[in-house]
FIKOLZA-1660 file (N, C-alpha, C; in steps of 0.1 Angstrom, whole numbers, plus 5000, padded with zeros to 4 digits):
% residues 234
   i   px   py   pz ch aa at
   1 5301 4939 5157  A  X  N
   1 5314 4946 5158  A  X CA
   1 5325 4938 5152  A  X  C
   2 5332 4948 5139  A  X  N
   2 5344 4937 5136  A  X CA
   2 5357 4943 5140  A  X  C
   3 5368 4940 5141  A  X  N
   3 5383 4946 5145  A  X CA
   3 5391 4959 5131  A  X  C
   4 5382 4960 5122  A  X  N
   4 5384 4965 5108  A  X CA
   4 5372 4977 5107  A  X  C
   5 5377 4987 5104  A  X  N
   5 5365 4995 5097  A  X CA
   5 5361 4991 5083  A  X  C
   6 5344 4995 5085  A  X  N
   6 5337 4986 5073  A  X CA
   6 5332 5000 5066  A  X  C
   7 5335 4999 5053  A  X  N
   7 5327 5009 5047  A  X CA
   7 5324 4999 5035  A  X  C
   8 5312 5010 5028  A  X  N
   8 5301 4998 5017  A  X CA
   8 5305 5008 5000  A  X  C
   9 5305 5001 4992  A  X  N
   9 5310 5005 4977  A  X CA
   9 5291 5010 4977  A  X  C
  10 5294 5021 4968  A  X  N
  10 5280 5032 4963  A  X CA
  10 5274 5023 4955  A  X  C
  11 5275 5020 4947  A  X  N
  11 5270 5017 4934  A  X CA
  11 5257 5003 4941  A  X  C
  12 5265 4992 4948  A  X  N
  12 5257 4982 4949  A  X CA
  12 5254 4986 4961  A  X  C
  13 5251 5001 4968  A  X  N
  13 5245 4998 4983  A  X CA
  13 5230 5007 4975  A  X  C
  14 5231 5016 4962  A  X  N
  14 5224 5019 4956  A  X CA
  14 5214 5010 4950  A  X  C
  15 5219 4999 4946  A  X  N
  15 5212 4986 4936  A  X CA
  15 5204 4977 4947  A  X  C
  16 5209 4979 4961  A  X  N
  16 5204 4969 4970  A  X CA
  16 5188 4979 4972  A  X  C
  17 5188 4994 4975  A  X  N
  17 5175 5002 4976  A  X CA
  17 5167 5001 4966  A  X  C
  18 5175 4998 4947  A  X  N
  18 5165 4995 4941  A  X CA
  18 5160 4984 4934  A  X  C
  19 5165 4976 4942  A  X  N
  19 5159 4962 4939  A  X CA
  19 5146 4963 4951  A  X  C
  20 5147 4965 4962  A  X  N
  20 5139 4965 4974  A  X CA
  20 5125 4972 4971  A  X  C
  21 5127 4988 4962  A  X  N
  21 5117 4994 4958  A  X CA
  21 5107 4986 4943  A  X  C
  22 5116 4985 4936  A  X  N
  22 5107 4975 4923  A  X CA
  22 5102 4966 4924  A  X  C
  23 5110 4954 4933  A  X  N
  23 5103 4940 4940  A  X CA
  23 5092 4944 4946  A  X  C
  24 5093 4954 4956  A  X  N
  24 5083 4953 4968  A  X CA
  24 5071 4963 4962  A  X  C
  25 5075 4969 4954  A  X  N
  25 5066 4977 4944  A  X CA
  25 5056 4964 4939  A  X  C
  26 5060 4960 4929  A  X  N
  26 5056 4950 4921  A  X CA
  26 5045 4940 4929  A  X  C
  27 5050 4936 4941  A  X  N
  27 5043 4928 4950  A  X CA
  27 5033 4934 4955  A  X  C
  28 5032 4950 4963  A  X  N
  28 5023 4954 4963  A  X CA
  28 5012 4956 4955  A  X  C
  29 5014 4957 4942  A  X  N
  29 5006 4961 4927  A  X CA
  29 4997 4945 4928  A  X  C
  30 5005 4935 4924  A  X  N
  30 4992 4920 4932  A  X CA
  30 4989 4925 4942  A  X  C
  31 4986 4924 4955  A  X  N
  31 4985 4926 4967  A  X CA
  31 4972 4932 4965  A  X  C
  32 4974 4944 4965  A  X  N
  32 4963 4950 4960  A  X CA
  32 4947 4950 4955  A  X  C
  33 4951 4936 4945  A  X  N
  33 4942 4934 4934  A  X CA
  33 4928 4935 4948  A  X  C
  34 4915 4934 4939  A  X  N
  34 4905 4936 4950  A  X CA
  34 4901 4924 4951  A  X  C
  35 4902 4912 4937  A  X  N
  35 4901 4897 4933  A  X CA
  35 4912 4892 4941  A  X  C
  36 4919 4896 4952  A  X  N
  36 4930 4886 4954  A  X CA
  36 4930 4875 4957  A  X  C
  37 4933 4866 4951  A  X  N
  37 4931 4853 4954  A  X CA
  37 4945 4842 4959  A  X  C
  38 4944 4830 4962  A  X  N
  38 4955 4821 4978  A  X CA
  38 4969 4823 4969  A  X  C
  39 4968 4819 4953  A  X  N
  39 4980 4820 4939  A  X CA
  39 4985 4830 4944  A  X  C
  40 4976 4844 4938  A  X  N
  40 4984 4856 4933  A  X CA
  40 4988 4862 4952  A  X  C
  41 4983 4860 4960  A  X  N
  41 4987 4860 4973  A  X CA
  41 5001 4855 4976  A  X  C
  42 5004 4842 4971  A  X  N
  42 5018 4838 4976  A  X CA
  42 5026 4843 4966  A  X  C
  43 5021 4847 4953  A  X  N
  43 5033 4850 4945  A  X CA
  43 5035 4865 4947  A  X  C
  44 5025 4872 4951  A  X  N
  44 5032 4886 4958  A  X CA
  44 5044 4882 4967  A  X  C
  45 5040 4871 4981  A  X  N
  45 5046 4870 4991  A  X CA
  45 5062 4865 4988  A  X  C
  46 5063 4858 4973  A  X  N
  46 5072 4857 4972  A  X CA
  46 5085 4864 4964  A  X  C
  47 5075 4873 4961  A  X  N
  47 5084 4889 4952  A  X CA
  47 5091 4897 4966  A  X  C
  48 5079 4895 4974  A  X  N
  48 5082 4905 4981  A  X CA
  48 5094 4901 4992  A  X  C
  49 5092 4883 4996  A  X  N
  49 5102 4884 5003  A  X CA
  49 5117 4879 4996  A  X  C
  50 5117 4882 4985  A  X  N
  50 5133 4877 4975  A  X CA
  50 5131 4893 4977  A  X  C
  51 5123 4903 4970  A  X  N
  51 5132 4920 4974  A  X CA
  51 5141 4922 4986  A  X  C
  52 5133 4917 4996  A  X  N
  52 5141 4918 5009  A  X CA
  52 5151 4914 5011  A  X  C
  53 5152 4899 5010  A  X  N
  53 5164 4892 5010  A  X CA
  53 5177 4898 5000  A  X  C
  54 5172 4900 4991  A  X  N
  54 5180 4906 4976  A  X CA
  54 5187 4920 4980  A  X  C
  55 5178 4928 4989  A  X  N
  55 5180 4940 4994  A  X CA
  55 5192 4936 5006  A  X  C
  56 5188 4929 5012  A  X  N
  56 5200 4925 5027  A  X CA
  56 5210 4921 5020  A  X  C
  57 5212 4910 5013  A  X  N
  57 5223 4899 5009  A  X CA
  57 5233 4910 4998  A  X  C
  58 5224 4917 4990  A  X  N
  58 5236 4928 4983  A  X CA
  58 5238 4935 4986  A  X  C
  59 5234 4945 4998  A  X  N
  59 5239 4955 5011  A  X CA
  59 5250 4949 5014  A  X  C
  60 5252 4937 5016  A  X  N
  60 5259 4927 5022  A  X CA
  60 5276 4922 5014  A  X  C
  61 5272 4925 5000  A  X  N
  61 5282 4920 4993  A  X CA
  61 5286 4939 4991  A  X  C
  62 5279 4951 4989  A  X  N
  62 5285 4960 4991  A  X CA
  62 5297 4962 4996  A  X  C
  63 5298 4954 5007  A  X  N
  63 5312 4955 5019  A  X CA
  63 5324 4945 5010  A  X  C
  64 5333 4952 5006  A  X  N
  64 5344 4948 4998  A  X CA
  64 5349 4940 5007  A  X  C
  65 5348 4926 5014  A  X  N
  65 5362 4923 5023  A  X CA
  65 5371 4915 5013  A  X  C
  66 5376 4912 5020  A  X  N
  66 5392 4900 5011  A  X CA
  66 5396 4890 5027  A  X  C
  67 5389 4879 5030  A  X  N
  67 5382 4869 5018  A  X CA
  67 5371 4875 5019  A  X  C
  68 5364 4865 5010  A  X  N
  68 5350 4872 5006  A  X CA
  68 5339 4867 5018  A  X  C
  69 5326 4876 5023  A  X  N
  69 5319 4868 5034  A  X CA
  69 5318 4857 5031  A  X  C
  70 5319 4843 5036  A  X  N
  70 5311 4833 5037  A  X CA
  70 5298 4827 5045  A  X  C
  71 5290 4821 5042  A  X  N
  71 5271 4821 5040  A  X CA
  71 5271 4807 5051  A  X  C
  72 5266 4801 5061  A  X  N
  72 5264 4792 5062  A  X CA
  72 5249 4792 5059  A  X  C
  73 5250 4781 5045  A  X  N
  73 5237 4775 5034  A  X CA
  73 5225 4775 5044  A  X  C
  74 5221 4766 5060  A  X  N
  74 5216 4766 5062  A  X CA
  74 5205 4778 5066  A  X  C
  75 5211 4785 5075  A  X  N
  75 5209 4801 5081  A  X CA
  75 5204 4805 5066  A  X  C
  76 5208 4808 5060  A  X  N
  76 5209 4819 5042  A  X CA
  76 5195 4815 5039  A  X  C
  77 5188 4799 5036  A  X  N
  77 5177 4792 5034  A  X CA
  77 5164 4798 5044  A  X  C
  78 5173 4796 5053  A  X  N
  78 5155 4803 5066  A  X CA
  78 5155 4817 5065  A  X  C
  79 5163 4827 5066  A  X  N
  79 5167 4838 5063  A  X CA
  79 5157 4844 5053  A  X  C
  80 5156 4836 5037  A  X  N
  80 5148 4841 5030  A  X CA
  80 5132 4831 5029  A  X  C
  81 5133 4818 5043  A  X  N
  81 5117 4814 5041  A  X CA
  81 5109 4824 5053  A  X  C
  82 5120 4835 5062  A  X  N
  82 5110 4844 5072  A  X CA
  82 5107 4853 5062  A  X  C
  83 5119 4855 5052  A  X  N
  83 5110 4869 5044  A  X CA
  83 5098 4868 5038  A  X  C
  84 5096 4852 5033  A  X  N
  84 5088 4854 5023  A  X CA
  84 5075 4848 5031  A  X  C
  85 5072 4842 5040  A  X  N
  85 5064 4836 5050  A  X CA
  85 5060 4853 5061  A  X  C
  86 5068 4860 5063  A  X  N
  86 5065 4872 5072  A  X CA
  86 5056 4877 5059  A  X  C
  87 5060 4880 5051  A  X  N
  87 5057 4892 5041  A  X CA
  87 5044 4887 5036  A  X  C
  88 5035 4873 5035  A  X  N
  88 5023 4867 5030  A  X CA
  88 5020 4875 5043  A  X  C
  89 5022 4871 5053  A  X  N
  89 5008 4873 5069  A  X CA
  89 5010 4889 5065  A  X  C
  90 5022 4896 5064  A  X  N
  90 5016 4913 5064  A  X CA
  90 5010 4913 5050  A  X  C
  91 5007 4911 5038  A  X  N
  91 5004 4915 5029  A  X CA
  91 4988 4907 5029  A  X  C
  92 4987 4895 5035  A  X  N
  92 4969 4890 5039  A  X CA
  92 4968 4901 5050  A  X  C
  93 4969 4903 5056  A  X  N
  93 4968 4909 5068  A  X CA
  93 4963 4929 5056  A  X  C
  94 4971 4931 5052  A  X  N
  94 4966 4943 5049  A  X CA
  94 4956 4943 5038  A  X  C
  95 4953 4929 5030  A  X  N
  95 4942 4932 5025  A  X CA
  95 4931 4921 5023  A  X  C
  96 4934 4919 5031  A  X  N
  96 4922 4905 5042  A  X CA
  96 4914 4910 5055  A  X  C
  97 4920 4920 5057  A  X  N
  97 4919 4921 5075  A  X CA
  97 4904 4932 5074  A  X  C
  98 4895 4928 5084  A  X  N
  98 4882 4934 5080  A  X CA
  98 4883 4946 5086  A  X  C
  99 4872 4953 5079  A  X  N
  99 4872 4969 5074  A  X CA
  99 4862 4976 5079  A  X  C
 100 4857 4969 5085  A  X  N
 100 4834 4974 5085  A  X CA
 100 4837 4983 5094  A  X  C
 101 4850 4987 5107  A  X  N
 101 4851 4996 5115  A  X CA
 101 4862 5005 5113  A  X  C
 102 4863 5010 5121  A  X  N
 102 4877 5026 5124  A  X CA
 102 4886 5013 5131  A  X  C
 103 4880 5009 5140  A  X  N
 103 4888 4999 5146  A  X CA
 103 4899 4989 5138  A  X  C
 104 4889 4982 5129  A  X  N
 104 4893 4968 5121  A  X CA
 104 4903 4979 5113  A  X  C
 105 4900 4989 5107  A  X  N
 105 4913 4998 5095  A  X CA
 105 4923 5002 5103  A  X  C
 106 4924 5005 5119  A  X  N
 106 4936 5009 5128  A  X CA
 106 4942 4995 5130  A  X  C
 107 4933 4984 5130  A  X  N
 107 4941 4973 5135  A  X CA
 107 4950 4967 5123  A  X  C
 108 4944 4967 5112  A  X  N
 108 4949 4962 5094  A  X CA
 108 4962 4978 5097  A  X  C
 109 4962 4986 5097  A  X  N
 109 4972 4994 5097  A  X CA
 109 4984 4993 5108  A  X  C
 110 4981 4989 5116  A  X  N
 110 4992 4985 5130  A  X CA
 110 4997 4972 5127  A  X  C
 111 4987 4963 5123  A  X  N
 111 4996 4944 5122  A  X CA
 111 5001 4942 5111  A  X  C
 112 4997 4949 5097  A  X  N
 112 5008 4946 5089  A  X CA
 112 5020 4952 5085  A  X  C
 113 5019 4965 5091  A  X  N
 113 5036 4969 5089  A  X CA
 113 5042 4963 5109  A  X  C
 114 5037 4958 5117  A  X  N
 114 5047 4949 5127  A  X CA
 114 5053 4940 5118  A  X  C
 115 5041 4929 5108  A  X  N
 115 5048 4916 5110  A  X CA
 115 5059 4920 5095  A  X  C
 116 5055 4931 5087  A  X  N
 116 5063 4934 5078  A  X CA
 116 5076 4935 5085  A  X  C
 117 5078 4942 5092  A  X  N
 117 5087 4949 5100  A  X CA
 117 5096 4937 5107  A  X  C
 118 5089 4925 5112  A  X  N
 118 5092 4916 5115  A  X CA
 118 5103 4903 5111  A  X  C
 119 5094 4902 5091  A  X  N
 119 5103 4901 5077  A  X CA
 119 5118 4908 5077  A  X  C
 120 5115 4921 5081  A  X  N
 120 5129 4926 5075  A  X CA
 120 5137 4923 5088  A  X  C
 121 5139 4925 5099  A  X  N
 121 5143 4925 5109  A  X CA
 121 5149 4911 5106  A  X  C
 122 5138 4897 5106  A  X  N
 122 5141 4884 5106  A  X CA
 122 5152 4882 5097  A  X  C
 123 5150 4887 5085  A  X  N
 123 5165 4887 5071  A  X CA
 123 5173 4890 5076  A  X  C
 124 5178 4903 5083  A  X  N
 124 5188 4904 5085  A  X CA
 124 5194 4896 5099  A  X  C
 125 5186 4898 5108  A  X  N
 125 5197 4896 5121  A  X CA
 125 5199 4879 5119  A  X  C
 126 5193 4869 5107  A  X  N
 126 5193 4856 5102  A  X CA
 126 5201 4855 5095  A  X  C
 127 5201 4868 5083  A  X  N
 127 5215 4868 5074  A  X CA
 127 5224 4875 5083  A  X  C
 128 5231 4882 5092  A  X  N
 128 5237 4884 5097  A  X CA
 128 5244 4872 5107  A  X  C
 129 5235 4863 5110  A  X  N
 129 5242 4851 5121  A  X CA
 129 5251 4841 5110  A  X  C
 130 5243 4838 5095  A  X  N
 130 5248 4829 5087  A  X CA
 130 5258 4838 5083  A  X  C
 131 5264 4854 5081  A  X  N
 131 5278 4853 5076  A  X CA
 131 5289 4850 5087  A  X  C
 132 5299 4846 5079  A  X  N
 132 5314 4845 5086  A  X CA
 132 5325 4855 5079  A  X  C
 133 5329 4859 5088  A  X  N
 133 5342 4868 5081  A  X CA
 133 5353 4859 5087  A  X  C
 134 5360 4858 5079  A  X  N
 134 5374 4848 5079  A  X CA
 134 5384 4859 5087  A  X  C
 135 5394 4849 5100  A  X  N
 135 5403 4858 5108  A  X CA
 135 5410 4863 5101  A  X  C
 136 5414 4877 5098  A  X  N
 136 5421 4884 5096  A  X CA
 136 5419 4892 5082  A  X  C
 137 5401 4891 5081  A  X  N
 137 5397 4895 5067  A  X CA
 137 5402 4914 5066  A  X  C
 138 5401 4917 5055  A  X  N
 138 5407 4936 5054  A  X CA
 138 5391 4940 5045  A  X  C
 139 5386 4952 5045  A  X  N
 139 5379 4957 5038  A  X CA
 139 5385 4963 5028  A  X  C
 140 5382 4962 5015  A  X  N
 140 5388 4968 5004  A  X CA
 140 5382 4983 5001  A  X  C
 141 5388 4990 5004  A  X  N
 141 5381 5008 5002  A  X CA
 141 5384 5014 4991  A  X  C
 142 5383 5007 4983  A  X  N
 142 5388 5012 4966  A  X CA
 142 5374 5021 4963  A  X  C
 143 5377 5030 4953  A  X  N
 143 5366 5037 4945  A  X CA
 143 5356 5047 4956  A  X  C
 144 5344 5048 4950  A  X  N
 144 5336 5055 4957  A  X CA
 144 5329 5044 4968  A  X  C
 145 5333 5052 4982  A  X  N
 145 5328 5041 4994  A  X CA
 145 5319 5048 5001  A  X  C
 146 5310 5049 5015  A  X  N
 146 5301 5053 5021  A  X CA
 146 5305 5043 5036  A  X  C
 147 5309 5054 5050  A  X  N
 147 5313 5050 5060  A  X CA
 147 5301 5041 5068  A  X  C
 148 5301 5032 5070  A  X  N
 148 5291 5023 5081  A  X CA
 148 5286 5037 5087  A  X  C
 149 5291 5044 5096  A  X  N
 149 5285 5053 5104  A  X CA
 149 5276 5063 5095  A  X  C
 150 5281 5067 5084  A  X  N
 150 5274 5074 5078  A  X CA
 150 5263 5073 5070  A  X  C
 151 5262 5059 5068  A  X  N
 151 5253 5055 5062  A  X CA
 151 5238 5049 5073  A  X  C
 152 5245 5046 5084  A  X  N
 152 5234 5038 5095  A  X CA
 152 5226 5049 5095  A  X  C
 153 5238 5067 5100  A  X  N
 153 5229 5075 5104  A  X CA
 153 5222 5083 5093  A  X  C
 154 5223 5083 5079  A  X  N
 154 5215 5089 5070  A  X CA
 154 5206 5079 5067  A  X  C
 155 5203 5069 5067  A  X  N
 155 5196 5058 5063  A  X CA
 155 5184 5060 5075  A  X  C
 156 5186 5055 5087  A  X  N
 156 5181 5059 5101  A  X CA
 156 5172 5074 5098  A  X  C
 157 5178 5082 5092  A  X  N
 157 5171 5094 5094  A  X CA
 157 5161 5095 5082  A  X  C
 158 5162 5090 5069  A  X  N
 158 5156 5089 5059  A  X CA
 158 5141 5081 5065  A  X  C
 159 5150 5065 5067  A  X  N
 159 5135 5060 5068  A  X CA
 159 5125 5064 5081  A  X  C
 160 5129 5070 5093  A  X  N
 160 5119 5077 5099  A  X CA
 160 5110 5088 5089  A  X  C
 161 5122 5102 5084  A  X  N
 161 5111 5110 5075  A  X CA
 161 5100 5099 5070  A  X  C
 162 5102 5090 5064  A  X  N
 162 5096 5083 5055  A  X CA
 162 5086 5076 5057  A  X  C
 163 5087 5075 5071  A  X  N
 163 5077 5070 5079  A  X CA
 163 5068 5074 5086  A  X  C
 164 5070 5090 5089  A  X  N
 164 5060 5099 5095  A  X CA
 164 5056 5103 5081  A  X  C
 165 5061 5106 5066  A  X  N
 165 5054 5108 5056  A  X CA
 165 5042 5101 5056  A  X  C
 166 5045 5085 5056  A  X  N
 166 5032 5079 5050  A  X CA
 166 5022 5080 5058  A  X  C
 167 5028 5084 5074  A  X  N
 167 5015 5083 5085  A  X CA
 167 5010 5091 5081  A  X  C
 168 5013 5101 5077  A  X  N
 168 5005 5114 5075  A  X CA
 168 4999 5115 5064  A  X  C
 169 5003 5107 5052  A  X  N
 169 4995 5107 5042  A  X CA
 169 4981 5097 5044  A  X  C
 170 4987 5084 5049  A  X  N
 170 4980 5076 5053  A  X CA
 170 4962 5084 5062  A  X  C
 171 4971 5088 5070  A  X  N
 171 4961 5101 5079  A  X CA
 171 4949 5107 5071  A  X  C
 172 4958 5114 5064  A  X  N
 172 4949 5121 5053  A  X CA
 172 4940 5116 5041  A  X  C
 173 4948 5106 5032  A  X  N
 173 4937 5102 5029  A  X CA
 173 4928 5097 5036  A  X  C
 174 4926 5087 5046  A  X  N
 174 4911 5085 5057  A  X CA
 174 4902 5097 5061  A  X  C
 175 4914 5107 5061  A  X  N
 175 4900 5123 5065  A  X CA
 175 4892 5124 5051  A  X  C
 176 4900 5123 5035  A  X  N
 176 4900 5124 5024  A  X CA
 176 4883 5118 5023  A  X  C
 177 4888 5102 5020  A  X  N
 177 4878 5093 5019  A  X CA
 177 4868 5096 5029  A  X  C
 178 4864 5098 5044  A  X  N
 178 4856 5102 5050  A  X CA
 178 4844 5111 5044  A  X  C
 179 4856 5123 5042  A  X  N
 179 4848 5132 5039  A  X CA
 179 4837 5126 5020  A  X  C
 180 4844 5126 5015  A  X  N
 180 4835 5122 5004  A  X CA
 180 4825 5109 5001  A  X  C
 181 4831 5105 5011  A  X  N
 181 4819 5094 5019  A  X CA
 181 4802 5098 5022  A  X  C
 182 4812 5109 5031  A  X  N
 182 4797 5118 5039  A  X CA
 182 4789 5123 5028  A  X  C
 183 4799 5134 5020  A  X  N
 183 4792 5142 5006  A  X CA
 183 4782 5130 4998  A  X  C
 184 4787 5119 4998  A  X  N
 184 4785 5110 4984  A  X CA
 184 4772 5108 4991  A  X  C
 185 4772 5102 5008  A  X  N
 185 4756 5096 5012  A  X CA
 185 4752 5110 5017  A  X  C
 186 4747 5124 5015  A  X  N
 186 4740 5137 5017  A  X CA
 186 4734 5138 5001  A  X  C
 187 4748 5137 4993  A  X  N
 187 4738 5135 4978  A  X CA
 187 4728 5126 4976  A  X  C
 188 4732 5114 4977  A  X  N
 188 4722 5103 4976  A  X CA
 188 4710 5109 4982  A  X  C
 189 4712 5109 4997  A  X  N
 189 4695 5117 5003  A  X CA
 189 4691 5127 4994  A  X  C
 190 4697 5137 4995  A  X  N
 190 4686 5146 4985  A  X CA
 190 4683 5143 4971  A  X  C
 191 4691 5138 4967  A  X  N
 191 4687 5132 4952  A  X CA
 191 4675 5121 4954  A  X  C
 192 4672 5116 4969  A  X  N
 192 4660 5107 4970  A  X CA
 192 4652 5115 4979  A  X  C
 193 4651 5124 4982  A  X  N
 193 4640 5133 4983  A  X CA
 193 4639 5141 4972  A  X  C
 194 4647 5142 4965  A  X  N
 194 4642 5154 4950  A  X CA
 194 4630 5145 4945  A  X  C
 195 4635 5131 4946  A  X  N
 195 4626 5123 4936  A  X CA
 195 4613 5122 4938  A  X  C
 196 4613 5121 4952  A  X  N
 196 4602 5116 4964  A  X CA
 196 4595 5132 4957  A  X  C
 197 4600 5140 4960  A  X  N
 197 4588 5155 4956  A  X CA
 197 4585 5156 4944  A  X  C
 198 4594 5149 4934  A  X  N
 198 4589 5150 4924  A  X CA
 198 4576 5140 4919  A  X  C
 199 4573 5133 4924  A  X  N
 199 4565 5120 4924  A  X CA
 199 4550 5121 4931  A  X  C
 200 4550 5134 4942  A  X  N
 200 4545 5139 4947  A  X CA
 200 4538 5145 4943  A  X  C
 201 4545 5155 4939  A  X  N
 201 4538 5170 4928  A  X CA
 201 4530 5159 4912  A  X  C
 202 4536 5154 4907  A  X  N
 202 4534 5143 4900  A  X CA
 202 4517 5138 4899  A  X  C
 203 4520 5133 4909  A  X  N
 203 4507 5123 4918  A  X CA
 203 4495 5134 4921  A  X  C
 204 4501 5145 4927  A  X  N
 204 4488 5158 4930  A  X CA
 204 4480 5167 4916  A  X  C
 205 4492 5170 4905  A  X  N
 205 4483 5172 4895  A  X CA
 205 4477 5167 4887  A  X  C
 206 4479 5154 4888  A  X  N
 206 4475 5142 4881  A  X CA
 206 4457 5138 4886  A  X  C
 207 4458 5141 4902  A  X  N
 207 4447 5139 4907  A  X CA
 207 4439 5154 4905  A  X  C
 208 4442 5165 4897  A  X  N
 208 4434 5176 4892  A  X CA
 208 4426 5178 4883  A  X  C
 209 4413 5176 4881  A  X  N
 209 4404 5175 4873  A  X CA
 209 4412 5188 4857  A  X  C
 210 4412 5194 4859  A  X  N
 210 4413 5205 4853  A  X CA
 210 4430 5206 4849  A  X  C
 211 4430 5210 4832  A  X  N
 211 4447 5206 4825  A  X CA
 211 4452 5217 4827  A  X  C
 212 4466 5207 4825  A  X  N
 212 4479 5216 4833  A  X CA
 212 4485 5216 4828  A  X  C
 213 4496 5224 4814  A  X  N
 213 4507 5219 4813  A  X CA
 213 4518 5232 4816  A  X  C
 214 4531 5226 4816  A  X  N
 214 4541 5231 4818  A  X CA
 214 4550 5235 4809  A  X  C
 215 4553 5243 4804  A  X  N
 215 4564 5245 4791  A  X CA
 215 4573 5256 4796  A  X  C
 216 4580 5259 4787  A  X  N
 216 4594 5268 4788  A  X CA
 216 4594 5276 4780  A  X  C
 217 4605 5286 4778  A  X  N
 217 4603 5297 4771  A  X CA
 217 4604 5294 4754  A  X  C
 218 4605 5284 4752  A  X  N
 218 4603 5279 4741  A  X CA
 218 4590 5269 4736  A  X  C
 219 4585 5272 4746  A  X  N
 219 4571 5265 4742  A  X CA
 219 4574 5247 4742  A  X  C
 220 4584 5246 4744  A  X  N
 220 4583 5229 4747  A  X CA
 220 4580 5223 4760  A  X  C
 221 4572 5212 4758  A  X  N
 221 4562 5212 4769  A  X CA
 221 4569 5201 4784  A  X  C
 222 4572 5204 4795  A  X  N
 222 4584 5197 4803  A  X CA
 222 4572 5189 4810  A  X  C
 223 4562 5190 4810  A  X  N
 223 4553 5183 4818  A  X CA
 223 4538 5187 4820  A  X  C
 224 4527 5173 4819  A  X  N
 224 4515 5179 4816  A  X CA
 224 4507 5166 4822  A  X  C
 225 4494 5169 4831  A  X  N
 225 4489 5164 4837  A  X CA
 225 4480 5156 4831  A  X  C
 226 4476 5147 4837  A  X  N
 226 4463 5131 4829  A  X CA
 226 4452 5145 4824  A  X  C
 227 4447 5149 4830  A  X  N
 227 4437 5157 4822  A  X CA
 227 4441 5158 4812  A  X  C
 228 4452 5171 4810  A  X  N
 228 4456 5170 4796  A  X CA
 228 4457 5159 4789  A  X  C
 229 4464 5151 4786  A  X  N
 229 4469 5142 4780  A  X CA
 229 4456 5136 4779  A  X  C
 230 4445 5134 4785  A  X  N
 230 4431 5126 4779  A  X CA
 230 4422 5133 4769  A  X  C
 231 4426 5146 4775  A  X  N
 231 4416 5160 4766  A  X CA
 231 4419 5160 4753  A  X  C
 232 4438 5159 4752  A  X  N
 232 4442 5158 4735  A  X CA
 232 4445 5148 4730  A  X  C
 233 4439 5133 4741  A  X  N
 233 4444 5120 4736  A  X CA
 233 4457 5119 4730  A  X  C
 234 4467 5122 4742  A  X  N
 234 4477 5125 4742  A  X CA
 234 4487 5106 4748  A  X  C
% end
């Protein structure tokens, strides 16, 4: 709470959302890899936790005051080693965390967006203890601004939507993949019983004294038994 109403300039409360999306984009894109290896693991970890930080700290300079916030160096330092130290354990955690069950995929889906969650929470209420506003600071409301209130509660409302989106996408694709899981191993069976009959049938006219062949309406021949093939030393 400060003694001053706070409102945040557009432009850099805009630049703070897209630095957060490209960084954390980008980190994700490593992350991902299926080779991920201990390197490209920390160098995600540390995309991802400068997006965060980058995202808080310019949120942060958004607020026009006069003087300008000041940082205690220490706090500002740990601030951005929780982002980048939270953001490794959620990003091993989401593609380290074993899979062999429904279980192990609900538990990799619940622990890495906590300790992600953790990361951002850690930046801020970290970078929030390291700023100082100097007694008797003013907010400058020049230009195009966006009210604290109105921004907590459209932001608040966005990232819920945004969050029952991915559950549900999340959702879906697992019914998604399921299903063509099941289709993929039903094919496999029949395509190993097609074979099995064919090997069958195969094997039975093969053991028929008397030739057999098979052709099409073109007279090309699709299949023809050892008789045959010995009769025309074929």
């Amino acid at each position: 709470e400060l003694p001053i109403e706070v409102s945040y300039e557009f432009g850099l409360t805009l630049l703070s959302l897209a630095i957060t999306i490209v960084v954390s984009g980008f980190a994700l894109v490593i992350a991902s890899r299926p080779n991920l290896t201990i390197r490209l693991l920390a160098s995600s970890s540390v995309w991802m936790g400068a997006g965060i930080s980058a995202m808080h700290y310019t949120g942060m300079a958004a607020i026009p005051m006069s003087p300008p916030i000041r940082y205690d160096t220490g706090l500002l330092v740990l601030s951005i080693l929780i982002a980048i130290v939270a953001s490794g354990v959620a990003l091993w955690i989401a593609s380290h965390w074993p899979r062999t069950s429904a279980g192990g995929s609900a538990g990799r889906w619940i622990l890495a967006p906590l300790v992600m969650g953790a990361a951002i929470v850690g930046v801020h209420y970290t970078g929030m203890a390291a700023a100082n506003f100097s007694e008797g600071s003013v907010c400058l409301s020049g230009g195009s601004t966006l009210s604290a209130l109105w921004l907590a509660g459209r932001t608040g409302a966005l990232a819920t939507l945004l969050l029952a989106l991915t559950a549900l996408l999340i959702a879906f694709d697992s019914r998604i993949k399921a299903r063509f899981a099941n289709n993929a191993q039903a094919l496999a069976s029949a395509q190993e019983a097609l074979r099995d009959t064919r090997e069958f049938l195969k094997q039975l006219l093969d053991a028929i004294p008397a030739r057999i062949a098979f052709l099409d309406t073109d007279l090309v021949y699709r299949f023809h038994n050892r008789a045959f093939r010995e009769t025309l030393g074929l």
